[in-house]
Structure formats: C-alpha cells, structure tokens
N, C-alpha and C positions, 0 to 999 in steps of 0.2 A: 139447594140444587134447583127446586122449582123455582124460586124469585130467579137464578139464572138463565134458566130455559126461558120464563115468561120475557126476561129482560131483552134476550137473544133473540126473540120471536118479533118484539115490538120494532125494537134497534136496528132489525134489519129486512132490506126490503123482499118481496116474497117473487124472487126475481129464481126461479128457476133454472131457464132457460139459460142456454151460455152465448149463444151466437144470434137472437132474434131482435137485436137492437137494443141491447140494455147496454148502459152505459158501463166504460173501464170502470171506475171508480165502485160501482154497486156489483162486479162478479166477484172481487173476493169476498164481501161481505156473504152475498149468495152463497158462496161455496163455505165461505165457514160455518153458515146457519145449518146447512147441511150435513156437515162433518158434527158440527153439535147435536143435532135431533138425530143422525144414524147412531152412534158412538157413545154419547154418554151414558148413558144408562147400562151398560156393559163393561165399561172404562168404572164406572160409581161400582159398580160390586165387583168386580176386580180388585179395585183399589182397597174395599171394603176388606177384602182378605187377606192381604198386604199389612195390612191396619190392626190387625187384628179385632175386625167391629167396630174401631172407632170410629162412628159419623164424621165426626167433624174433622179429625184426619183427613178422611179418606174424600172429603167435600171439596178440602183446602184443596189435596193432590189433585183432583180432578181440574179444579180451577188455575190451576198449576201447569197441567198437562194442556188445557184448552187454548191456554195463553203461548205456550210455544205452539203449538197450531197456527195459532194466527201471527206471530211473528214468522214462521214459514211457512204461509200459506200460498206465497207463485213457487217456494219447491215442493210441494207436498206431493206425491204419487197422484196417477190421475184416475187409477181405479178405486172402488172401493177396497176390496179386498187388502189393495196395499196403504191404503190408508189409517184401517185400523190394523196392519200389523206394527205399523211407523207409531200411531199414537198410545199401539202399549209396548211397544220398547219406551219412549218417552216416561209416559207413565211409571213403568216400573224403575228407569232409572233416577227419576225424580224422589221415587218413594224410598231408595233406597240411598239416594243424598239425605234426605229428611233423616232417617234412623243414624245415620253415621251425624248427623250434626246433632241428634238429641244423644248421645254415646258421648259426643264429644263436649257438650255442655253438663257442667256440675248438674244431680237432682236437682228441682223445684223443692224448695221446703216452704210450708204453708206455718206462715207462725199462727196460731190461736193466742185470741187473746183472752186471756185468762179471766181479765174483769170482766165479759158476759157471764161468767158461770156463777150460779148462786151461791154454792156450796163450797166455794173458794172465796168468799167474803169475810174477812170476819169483823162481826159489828159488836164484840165486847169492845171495845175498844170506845165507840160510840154510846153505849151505854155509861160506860162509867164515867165519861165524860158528860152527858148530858144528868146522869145521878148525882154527880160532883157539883155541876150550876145548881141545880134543885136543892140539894142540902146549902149554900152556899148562898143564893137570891134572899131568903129570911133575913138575912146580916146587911143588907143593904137598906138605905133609907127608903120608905112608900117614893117618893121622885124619883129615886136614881132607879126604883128596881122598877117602876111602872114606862119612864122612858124607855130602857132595855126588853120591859116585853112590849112597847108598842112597835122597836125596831125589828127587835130580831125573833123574837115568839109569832109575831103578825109580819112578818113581813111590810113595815111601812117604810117610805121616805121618811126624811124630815122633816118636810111643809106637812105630811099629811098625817106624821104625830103630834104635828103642834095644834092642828086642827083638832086631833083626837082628846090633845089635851087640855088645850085653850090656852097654851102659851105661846110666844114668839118660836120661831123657827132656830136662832141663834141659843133660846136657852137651850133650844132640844139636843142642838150639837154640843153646849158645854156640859150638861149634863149626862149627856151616854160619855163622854171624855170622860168626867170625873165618876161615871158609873163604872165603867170598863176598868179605873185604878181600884176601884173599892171592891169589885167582884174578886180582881186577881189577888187582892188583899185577904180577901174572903177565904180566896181557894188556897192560899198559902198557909192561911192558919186551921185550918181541914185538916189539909196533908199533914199536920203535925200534932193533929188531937188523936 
C-alpha cells in the first residue's frame, strides 16, 4: 500500500485547486490523488475486516476499489462525504465478488515434495549397491579396476584419466567398456554365491 501511495503521489501532479488554470487533462488525476490520500487508509482496514486479517487480500481489494474510482472519476459524487460512502459500497461489493469466486474455485492444494525430507529417503538401497561394487572390484583386472576408479570413484573425464594413467584416451574408453562387462560379470556371480 505504501509503494501505492508513494506511486500515486509522484504520478500525479499536486494540482489541488480545480478552477485556478490547471489544465483538463491533470484535474482528474488531481481529484483521484485526493480521493486516494483522504480514503485509503479507512477503505485498507475496512477491507482488512472483510479479509479476515488478510493483508494481501485486503491490499489487492483496496487496489481493486481504487481502480474503479478512476475509471469513474467524471461520475464520482462531488463531496466528500459522498465519496467515501460510493467507495465503500465498491469496496465491499468487490470483496464480496472475491469470496464468491474463491467458493466457487476448487481448494488450492500445495503438493510437497517428498524428496526434500530426509527421513523419507531411503539409502539402503545405495548401500548395498555400493557394498555389492566393493565386494565385486577385487575380481577385476589392476587396468580394468584402476580405469573405473579413475572415472567414476574420482569423477574424471576421459582425456584426464588417460593423463592420470599414461595412456591414450581411446584405451581409456575400451577399457571402462570392457571394465563395465567384467564388473556386471562380477556382480552376477555375487548374487549367486
């Protein structure tokens, strides 16, 4: 509400007067700067109660209310008094379109997502997957088992396990190939001891 006011204040000129040569074009602005700084803040807790407390409800409505104001701002009453009794009929019949359209819209349902919660993880599953490589790496050749930890234990490229190992790039890929057959080889004859 305050960014509105500040907005409303800047936006429009501080043109008071209605008859001492201010131009057409800047009196309705004037008059709705007006109706904004008498009005809002009475129209905001109003609304507030309507809302039941919701700020941001009752912020929306206000900005709701403000805006038919200024689409009928050459009929608006020319007193005060009848001004804000115009702008809280508005108001309250606006707040009360709001409640029949949230009635009339299914609940909001907020899905959670399950994988942030720790305690809904389950990492057996990873254990014995990673117990099952470890029993299983022994059975492979020092080559085939030293390329597979340089890939996937360290995290390397290619080029920069060939580097690690002092071989061409090409053995590094035939070798995790023919490492990858000989682990799943490995892990097969596991599962059956």
């Amino acid at each position: 509400m305050f960014e509105l006011a500040s907005n409303v204040g800047t936006a429009f000129a501080d043109d008071d007067s209605g008859a001492d040569g201010a131009s057409d074009t800047m009196r309705p602005q004037a008059r709705m700067r007006r109706v904004y700084v008498g009005n809002a803040e009475p129209l905001r807790r109003f609304l507030l109660r309507l809302c039941w407390g919701d700020q941001q409800l009752a912020e929306d409505l206000l900005q709701e209310t403000m805006l038919q104001a200024w689409r009928h701002i050459d009929r608006l009453p020319n007193n005060r008094e009848s001004i804000r009794r115009w702008l809280f009929i508005v108001a309250r019949r606006i707040a009360i379109d709001a409640a029949r359209a949230r009635q009339a819209r299914p609940a909001e349902i907020i899905v959670t997502d399950l994988a942030w919660y720790a305690g809904t993880i389950d990492v057996t599953e990873d254990v014995v997957t990673a117990q099952t490589v470890r029993s299983a790496l022994p059975k492979l050749t020092a080559a085939h088992r030293s390329v597979l930890i340089q890939l996937y234990f360290f995290g390397r490229s290619t080029d920069e396990a060939a580097a690690m190992l002092g071989i061409p790039e090409g053995t590094v890929k035939s070798r995790a190939h023919y490492a990858l057959q000989a682990l799943r080889a490995a892990i097969g004859r596991t599962d059956g001891d």
